[in-house]
N, CA, C and O atoms as a Maestro MAE file, in Angstrom:
{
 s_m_m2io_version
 :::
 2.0.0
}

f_m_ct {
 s_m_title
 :::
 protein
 m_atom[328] {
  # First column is atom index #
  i_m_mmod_type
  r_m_x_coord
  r_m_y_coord
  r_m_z_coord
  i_m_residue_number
  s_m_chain_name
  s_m_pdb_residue_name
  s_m_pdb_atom_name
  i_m_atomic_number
  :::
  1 25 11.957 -103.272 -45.641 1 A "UNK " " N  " 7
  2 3 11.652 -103.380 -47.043 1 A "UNK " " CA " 6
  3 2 11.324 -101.997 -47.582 1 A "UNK " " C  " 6
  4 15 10.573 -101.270 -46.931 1 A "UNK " " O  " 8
  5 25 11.833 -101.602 -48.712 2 A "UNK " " N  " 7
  6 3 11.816 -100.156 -49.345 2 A "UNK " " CA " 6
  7 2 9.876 -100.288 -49.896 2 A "UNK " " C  " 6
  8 15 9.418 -101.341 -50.340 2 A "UNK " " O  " 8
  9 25 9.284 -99.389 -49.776 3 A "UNK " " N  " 7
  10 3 8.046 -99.243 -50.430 3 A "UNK " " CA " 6
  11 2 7.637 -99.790 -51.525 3 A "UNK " " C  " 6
  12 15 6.805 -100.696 -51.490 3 A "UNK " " O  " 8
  13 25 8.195 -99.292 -52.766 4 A "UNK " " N  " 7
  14 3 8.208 -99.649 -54.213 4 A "UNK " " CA " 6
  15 2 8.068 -101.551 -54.140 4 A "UNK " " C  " 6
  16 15 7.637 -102.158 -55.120 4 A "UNK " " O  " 8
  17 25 8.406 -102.135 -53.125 5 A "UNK " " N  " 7
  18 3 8.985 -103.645 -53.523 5 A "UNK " " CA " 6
  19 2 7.479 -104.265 -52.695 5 A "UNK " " C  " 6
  20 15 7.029 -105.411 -52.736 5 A "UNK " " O  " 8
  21 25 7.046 -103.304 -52.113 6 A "UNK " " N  " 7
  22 3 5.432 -104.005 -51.402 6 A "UNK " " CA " 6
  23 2 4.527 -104.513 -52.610 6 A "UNK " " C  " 6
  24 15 4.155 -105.677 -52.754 6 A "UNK " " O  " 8
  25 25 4.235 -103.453 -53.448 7 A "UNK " " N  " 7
  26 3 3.403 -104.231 -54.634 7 A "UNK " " CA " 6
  27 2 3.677 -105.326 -55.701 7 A "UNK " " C  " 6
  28 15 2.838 -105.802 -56.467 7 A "UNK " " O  " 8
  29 25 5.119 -105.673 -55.613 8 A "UNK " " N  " 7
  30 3 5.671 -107.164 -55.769 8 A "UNK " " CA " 6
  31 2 5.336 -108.411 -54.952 8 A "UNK " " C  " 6
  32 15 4.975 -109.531 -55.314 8 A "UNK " " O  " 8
  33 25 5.572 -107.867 -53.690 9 A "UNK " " N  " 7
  34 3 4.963 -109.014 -52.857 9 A "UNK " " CA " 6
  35 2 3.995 -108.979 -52.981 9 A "UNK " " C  " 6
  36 15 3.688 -110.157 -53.169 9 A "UNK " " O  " 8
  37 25 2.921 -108.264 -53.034 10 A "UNK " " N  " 7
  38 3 1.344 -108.315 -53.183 10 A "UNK " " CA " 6
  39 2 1.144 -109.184 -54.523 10 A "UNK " " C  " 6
  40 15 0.411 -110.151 -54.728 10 A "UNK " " O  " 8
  41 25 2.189 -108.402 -55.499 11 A "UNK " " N  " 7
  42 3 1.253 -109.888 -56.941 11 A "UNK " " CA " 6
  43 2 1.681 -110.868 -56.716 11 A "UNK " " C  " 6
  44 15 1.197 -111.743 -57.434 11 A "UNK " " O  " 8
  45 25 2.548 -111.279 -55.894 12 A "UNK " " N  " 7
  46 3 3.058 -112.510 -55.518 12 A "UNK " " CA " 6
  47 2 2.462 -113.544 -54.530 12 A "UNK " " C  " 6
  48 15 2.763 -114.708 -54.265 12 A "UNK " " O  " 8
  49 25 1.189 -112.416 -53.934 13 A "UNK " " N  " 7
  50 3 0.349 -112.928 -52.581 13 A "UNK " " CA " 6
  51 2 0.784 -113.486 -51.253 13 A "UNK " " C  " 6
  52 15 0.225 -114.330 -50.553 13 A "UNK " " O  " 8
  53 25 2.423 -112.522 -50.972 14 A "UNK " " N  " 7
  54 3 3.038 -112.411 -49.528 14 A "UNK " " CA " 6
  55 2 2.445 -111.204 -48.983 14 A "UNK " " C  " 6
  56 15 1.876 -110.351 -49.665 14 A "UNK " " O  " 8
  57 25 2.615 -111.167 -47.621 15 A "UNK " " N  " 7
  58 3 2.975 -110.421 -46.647 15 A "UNK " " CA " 6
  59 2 4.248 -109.480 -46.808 15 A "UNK " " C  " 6
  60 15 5.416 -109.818 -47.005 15 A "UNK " " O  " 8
  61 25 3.708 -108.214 -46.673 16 A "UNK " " N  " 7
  62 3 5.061 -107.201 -46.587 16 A "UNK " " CA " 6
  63 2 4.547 -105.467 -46.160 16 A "UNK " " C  " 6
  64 15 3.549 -104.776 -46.366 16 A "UNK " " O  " 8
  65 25 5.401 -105.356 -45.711 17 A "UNK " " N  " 7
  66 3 5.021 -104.156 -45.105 17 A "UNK " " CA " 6
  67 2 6.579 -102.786 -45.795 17 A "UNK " " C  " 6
  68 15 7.626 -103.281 -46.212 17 A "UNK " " O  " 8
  69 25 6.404 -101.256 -45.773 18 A "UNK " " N  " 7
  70 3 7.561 -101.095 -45.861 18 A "UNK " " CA " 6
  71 2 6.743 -99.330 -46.125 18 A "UNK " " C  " 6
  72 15 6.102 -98.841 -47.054 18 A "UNK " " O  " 8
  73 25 7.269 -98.736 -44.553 19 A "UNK " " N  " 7
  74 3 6.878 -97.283 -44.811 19 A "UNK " " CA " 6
  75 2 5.520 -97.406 -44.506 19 A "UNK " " C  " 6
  76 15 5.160 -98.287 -43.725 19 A "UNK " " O  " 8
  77 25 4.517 -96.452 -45.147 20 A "UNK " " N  " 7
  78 3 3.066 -96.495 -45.042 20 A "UNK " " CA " 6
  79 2 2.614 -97.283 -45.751 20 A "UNK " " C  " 6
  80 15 1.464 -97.660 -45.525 20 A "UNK " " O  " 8
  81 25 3.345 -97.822 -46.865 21 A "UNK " " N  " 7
  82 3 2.490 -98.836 -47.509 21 A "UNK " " CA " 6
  83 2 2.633 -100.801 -46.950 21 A "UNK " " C  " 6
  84 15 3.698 -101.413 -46.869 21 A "UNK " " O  " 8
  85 25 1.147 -101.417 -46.634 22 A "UNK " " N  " 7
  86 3 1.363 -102.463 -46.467 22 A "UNK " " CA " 6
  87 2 0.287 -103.511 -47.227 22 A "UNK " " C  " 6
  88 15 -0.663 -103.072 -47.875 22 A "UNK " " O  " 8
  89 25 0.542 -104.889 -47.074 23 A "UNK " " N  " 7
  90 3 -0.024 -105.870 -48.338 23 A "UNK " " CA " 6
  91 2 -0.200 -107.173 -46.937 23 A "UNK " " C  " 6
  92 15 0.668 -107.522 -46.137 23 A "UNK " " O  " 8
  93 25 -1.477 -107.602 -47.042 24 A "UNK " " N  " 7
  94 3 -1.377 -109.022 -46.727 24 A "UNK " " CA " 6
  95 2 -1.215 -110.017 -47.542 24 A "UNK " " C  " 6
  96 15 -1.277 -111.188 -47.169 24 A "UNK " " O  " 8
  97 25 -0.949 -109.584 -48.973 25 A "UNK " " N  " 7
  98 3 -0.968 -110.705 -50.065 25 A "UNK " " CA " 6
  99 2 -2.500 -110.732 -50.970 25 A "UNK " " C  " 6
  100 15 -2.595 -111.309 -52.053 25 A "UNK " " O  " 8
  101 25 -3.654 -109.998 -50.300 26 A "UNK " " N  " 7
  102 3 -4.508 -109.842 -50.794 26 A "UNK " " CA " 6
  103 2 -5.464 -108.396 -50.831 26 A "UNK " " C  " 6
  104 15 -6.472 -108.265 -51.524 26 A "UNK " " O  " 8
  105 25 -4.892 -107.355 -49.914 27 A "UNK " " N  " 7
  106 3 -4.976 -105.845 -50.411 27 A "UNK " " CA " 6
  107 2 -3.945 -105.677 -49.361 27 A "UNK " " C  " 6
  108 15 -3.398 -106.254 -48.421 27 A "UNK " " O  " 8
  109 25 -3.993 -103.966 -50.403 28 A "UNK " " N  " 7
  110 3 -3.109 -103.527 -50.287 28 A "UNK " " CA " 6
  111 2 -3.475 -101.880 -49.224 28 A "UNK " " C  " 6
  112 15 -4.361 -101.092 -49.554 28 A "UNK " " O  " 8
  113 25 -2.859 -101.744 -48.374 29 A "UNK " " N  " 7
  114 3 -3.518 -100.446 -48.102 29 A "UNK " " CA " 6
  115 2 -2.086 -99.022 -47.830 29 A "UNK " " C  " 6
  116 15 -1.037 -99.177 -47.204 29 A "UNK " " O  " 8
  117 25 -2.398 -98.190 -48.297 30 A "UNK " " N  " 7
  118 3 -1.582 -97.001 -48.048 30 A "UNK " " CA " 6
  119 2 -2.364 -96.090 -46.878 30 A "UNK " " C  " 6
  120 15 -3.560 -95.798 -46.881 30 A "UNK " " O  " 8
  121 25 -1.284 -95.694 -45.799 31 A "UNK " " N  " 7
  122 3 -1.945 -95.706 -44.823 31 A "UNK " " CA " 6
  123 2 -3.336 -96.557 -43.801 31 A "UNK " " C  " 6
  124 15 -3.295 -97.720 -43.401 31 A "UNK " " O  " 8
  125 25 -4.041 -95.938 -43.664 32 A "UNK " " N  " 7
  126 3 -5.507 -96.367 -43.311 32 A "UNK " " CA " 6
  127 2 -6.466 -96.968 -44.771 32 A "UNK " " C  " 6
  128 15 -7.412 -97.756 -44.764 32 A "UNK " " O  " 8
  129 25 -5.717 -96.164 -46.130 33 A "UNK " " N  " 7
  130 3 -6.778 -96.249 -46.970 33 A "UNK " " CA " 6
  131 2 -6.267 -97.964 -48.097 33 A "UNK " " C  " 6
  132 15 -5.223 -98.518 -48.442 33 A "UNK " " O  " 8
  133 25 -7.770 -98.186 -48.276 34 A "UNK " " N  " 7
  134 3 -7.613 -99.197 -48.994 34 A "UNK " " CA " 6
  135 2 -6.873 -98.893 -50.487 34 A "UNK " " C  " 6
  136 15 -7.116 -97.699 -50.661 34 A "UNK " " O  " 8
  137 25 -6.337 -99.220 -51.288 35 A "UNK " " N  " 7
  138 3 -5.653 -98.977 -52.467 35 A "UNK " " CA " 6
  139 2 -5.952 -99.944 -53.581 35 A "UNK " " C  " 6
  140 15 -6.526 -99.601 -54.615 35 A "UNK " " O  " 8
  141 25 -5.463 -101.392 -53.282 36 A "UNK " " N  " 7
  142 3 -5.713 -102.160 -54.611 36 A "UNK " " CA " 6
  143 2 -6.277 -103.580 -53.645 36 A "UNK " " C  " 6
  144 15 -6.168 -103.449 -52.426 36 A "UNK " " O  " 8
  145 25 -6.743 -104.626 -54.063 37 A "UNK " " N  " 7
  146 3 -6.843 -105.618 -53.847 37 A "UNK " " CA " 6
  147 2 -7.223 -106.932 -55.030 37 A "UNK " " C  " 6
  148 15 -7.279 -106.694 -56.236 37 A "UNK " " O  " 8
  149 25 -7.416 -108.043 -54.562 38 A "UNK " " N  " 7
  150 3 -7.377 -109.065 -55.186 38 A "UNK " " CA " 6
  151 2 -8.518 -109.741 -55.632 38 A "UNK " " C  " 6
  152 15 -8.481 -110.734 -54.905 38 A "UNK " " O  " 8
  153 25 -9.283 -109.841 -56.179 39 A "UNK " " N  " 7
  154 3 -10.693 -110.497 -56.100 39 A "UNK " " CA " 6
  155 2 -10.564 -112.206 -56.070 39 A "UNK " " C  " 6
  156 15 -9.396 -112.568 -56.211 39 A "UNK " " O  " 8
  157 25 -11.408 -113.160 -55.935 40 A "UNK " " N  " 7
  158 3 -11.606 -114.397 -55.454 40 A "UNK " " CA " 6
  159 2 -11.013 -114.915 -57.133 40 A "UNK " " C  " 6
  160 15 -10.312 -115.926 -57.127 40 A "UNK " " O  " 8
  161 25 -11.204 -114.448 -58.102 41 A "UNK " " N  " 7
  162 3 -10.826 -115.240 -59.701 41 A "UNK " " CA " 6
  163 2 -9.622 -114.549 -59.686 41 A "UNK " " C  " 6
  164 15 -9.569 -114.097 -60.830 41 A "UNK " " O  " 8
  165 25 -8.691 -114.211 -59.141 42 A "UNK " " N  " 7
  166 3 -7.403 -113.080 -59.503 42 A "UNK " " CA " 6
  167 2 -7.225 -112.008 -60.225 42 A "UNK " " C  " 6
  168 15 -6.121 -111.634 -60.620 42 A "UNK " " O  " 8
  169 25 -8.593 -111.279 -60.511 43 A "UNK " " N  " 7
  170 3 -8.263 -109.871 -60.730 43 A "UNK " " CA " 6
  171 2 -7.554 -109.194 -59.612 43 A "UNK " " C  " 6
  172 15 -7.854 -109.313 -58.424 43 A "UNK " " O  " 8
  173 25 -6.669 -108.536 -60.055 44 A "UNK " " N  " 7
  174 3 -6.158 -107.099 -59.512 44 A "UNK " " CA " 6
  175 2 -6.830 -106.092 -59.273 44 A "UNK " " C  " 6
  176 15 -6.605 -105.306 -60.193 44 A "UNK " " O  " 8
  177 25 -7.583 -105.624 -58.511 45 A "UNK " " N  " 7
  178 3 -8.036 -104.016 -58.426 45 A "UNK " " CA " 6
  179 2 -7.679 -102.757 -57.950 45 A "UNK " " C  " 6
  180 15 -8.202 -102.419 -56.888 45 A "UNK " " O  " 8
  181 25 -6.900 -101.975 -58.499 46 A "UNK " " N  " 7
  182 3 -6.350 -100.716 -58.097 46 A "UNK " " CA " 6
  183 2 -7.213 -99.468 -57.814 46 A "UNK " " C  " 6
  184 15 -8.180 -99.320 -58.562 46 A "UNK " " O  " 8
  185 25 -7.064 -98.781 -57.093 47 A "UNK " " N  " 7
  186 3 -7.963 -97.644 -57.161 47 A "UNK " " CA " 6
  187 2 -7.607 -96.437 -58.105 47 A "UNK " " C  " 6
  188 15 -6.382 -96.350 -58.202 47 A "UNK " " O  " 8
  189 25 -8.246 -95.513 -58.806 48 A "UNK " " N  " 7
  190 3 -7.362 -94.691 -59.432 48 A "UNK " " CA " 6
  191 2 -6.946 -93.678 -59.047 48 A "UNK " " C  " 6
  192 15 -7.637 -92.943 -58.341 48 A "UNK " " O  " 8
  193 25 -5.632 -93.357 -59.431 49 A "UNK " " N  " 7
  194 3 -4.445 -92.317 -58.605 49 A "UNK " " CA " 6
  195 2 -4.912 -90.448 -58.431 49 A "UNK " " C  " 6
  196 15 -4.248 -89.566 -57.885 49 A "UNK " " O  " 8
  197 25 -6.338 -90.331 -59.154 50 A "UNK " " N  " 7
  198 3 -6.928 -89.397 -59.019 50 A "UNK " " CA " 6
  199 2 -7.979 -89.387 -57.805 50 A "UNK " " C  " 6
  200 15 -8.507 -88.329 -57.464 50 A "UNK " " O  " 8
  201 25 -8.241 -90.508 -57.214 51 A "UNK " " N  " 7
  202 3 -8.866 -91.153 -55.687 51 A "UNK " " CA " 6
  203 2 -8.199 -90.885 -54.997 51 A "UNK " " C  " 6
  204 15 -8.583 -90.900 -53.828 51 A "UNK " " O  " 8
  205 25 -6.855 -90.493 -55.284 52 A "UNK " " N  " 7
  206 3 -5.598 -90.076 -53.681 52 A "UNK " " CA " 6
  207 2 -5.692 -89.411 -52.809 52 A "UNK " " C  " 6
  208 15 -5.501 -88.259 -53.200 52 A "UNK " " O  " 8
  209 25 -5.859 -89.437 -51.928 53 A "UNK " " N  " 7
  210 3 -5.694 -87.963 -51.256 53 A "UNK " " CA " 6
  211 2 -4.455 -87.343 -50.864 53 A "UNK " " C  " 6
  212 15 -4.558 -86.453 -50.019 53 A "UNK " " O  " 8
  213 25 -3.474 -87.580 -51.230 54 A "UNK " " N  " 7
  214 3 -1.981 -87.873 -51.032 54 A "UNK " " CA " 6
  215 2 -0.770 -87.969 -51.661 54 A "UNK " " C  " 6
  216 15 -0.457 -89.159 -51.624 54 A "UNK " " O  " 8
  217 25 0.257 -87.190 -52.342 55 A "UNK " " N  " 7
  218 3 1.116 -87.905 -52.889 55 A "UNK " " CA " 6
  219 2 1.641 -88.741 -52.712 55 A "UNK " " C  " 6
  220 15 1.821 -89.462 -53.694 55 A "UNK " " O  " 8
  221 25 2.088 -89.088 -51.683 56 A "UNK " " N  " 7
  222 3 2.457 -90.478 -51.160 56 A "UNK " " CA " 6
  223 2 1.599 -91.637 -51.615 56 A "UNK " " C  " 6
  224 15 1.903 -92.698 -52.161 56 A "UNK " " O  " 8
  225 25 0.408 -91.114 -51.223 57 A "UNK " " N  " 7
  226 3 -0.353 -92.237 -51.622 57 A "UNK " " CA " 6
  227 2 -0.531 -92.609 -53.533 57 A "UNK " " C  " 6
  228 15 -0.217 -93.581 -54.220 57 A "UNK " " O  " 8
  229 25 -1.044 -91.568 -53.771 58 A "UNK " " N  " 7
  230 3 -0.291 -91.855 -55.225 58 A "UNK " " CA " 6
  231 2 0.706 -92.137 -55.769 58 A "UNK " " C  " 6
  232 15 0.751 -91.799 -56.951 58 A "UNK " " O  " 8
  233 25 1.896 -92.837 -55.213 59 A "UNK " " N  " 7
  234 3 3.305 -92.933 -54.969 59 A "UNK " " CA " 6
  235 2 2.892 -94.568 -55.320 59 A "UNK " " C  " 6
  236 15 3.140 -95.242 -56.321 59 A "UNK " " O  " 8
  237 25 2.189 -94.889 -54.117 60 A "UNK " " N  " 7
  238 3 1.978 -96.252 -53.728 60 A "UNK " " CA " 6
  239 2 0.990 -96.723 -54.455 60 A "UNK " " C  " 6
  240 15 1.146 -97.919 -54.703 60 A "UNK " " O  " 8
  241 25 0.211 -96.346 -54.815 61 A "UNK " " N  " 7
  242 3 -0.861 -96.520 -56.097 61 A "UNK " " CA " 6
  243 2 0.364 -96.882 -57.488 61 A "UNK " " C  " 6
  244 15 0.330 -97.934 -58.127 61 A "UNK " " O  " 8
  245 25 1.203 -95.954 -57.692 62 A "UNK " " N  " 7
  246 3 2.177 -96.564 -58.973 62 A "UNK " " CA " 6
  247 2 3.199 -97.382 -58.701 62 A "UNK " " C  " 6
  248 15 4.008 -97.811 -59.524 62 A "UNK " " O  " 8
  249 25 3.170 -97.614 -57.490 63 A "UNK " " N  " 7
  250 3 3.834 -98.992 -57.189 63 A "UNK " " CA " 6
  251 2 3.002 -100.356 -57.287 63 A "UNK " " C  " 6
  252 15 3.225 -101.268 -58.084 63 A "UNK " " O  " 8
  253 25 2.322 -100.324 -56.629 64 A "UNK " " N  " 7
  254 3 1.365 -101.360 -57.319 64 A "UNK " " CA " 6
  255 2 1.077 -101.375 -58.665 64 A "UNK " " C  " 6
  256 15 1.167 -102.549 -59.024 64 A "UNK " " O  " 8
  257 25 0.797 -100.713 -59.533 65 A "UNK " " N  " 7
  258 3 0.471 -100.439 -60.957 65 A "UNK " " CA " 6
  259 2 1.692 -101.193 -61.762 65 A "UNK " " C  " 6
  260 15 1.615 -102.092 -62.599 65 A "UNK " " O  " 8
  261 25 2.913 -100.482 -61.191 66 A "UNK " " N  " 7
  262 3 4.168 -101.399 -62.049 66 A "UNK " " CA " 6
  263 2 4.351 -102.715 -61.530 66 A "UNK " " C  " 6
  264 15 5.108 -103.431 -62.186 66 A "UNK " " O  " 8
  265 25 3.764 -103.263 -60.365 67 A "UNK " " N  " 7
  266 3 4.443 -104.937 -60.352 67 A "UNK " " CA " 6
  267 2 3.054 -105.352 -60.975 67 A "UNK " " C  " 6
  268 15 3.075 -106.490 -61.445 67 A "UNK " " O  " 8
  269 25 1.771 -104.641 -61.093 68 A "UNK " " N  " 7
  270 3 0.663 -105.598 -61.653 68 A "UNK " " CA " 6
  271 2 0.234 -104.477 -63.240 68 A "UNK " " C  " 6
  272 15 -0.598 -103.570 -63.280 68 A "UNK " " O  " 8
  273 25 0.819 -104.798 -63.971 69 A "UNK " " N  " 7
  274 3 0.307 -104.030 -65.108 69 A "UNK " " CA " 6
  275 2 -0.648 -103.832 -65.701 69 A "UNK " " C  " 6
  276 15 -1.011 -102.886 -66.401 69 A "UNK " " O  " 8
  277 25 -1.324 -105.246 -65.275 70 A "UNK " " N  " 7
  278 3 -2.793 -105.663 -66.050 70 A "UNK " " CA " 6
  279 2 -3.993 -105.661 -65.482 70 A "UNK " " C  " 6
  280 15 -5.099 -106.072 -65.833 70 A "UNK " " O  " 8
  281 25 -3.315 -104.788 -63.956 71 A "UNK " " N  " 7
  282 3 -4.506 -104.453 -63.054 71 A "UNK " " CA " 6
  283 2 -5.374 -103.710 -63.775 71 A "UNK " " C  " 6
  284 15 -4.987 -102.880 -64.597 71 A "UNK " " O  " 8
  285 25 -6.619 -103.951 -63.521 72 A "UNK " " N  " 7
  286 3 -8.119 -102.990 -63.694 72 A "UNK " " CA " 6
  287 2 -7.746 -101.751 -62.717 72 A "UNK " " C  " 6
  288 15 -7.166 -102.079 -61.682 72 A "UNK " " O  " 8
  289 25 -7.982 -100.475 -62.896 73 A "UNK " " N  " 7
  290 3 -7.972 -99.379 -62.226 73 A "UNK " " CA " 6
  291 2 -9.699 -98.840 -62.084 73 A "UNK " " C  " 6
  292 15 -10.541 -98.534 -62.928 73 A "UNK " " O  " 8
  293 25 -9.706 -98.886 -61.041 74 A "UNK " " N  " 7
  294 3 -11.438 -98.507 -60.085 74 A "UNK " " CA " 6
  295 2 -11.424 -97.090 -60.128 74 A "UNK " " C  " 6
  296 15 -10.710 -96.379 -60.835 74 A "UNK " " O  " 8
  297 25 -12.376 -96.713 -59.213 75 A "UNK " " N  " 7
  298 3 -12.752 -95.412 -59.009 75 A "UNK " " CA " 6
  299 2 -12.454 -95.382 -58.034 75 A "UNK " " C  " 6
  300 15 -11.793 -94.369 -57.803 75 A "UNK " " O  " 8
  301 25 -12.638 -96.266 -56.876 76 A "UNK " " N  " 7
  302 3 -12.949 -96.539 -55.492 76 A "UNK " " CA " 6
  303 2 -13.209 -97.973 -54.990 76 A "UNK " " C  " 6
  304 15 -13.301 -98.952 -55.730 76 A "UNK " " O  " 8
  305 25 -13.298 -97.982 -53.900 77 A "UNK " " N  " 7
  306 3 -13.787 -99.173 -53.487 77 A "UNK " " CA " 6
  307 2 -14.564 -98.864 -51.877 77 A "UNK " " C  " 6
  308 15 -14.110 -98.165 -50.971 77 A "UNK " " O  " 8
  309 25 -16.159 -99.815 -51.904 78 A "UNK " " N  " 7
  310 3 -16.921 -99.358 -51.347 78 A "UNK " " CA " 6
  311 2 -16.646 -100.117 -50.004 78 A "UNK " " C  " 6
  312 15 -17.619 -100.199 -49.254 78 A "UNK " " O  " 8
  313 25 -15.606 -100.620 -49.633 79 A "UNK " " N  " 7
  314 3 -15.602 -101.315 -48.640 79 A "UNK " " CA " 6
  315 2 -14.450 -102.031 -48.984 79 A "UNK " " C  " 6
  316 15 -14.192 -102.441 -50.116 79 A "UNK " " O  " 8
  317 25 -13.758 -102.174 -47.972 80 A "UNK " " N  " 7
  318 3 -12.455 -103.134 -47.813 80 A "UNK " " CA " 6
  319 2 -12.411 -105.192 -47.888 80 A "UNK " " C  " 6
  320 15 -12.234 -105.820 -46.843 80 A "UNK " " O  " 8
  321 25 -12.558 -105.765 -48.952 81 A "UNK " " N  " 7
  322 3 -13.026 -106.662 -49.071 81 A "UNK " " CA " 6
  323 2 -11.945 -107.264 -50.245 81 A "UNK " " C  " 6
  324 15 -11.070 -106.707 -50.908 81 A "UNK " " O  " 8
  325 25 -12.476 -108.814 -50.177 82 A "UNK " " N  " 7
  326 3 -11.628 -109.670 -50.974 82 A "UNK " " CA " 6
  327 2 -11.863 -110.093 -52.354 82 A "UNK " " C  " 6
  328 15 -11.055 -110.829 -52.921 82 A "UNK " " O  " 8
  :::
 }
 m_bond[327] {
  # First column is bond index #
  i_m_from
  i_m_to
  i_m_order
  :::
  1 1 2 1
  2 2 3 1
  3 3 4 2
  4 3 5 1
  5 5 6 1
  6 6 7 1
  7 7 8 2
  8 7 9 1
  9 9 10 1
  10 10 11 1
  11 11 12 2
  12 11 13 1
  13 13 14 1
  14 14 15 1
  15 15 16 2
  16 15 17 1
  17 17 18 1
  18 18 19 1
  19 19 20 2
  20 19 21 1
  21 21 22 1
  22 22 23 1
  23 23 24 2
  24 23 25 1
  25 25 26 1
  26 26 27 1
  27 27 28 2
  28 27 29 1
  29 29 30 1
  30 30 31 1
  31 31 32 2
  32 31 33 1
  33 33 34 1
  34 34 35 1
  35 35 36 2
  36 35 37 1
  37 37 38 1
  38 38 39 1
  39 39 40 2
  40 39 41 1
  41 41 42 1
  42 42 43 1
  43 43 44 2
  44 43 45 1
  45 45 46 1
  46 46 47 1
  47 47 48 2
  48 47 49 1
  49 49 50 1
  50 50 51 1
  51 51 52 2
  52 51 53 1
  53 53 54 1
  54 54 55 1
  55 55 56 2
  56 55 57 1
  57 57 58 1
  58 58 59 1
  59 59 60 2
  60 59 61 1
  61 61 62 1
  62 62 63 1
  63 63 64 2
  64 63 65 1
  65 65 66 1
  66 66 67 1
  67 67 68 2
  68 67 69 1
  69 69 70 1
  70 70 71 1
  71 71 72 2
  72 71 73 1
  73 73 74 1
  74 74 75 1
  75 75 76 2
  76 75 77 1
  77 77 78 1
  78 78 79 1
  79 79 80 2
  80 79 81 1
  81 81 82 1
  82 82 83 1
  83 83 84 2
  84 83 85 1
  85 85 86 1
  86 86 87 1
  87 87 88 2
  88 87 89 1
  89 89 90 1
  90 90 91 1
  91 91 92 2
  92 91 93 1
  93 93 94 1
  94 94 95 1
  95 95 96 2
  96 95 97 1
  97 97 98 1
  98 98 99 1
  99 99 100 2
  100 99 101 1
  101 101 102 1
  102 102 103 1
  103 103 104 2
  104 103 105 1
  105 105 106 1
  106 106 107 1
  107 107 108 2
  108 107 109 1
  109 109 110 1
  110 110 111 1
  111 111 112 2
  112 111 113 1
  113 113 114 1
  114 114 115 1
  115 115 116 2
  116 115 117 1
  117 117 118 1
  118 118 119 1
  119 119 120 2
  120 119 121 1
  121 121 122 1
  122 122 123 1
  123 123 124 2
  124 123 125 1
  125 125 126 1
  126 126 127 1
  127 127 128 2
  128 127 129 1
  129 129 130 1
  130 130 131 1
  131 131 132 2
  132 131 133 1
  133 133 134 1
  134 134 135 1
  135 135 136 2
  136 135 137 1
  137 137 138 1
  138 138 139 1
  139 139 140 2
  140 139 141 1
  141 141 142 1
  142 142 143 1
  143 143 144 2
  144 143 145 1
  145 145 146 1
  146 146 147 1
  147 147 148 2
  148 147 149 1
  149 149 150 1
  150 150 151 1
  151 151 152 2
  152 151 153 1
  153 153 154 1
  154 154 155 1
  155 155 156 2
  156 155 157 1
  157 157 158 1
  158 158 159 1
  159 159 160 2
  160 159 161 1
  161 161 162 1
  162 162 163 1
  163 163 164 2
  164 163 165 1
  165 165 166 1
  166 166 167 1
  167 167 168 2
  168 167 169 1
  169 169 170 1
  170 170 171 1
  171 171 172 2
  172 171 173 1
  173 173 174 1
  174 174 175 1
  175 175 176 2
  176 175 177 1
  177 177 178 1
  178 178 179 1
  179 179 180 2
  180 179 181 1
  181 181 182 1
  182 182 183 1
  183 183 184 2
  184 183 185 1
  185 185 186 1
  186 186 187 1
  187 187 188 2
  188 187 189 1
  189 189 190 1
  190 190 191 1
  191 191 192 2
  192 191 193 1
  193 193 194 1
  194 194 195 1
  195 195 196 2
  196 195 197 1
  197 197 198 1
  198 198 199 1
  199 199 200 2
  200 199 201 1
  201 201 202 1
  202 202 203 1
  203 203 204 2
  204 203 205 1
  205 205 206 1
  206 206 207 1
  207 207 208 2
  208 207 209 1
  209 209 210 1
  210 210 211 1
  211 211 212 2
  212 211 213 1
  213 213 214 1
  214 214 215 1
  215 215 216 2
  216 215 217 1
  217 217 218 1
  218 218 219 1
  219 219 220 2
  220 219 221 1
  221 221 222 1
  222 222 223 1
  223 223 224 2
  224 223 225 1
  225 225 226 1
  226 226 227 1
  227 227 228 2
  228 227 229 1
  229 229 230 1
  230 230 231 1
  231 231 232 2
  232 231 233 1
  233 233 234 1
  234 234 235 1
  235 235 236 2
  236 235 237 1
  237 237 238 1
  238 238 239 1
  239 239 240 2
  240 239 241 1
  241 241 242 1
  242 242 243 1
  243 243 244 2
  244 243 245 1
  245 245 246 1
  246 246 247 1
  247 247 248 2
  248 247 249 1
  249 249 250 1
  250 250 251 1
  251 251 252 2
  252 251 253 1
  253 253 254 1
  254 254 255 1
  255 255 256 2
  256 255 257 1
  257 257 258 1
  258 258 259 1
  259 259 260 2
  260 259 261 1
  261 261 262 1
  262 262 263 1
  263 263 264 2
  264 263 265 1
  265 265 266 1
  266 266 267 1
  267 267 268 2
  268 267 269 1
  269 269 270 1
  270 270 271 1
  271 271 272 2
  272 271 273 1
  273 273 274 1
  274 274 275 1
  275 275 276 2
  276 275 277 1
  277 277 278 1
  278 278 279 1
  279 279 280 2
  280 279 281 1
  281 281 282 1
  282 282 283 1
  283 283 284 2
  284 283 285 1
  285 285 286 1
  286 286 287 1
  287 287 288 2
  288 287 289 1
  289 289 290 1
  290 290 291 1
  291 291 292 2
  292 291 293 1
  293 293 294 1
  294 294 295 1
  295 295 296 2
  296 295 297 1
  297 297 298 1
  298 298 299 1
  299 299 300 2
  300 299 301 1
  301 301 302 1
  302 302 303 1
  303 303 304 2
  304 303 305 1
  305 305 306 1
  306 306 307 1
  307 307 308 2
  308 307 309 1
  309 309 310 1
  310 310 311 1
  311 311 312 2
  312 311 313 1
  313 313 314 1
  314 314 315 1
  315 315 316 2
  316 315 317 1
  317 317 318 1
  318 318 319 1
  319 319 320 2
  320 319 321 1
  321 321 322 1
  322 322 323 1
  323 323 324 2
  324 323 325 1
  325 325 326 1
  326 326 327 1
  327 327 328 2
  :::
 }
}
């Protein structure tokens, strides 16, 4: 699966993997690092693309951003959670 198409499956709440970026359907992580996830009422939470440490990873941050538009964008996130 090409990268860009992981944060589709994620708003869709599949499984997908593709490159460094992967999704259980409920976060999303680029590399090791957490990126966006899902909260228990279906917010979206993205981290913001100035949190990157990475172009890549900021790559994958605007991949998620375009399949969820109406995601909330964070600062961070203090822990990897649902």
């Amino acid at each position: 699966m090409k990268s860009r198409e992981v944060g589709y499956e994620f708003r869709a709440g599949r499984i997908a993997a593709g490159g460094n970026i992967q999704t259980d359907g409920h976060v999303v992580y680029s590399y090791q690092m957490l990126i966006a996830r899902r909260s228990p009422d279906g917010t979206v939470e993205v981290i913001d693309r100035k949190e990157s440490p990475s172009v890549t990873t900021s790559k994958h941050i605007g991949f998620v951003l375009n399949a969820c538009p109406n995601a909330k964008i964070v600062g961070g996130f203090d822990k990897p959670g649902r």
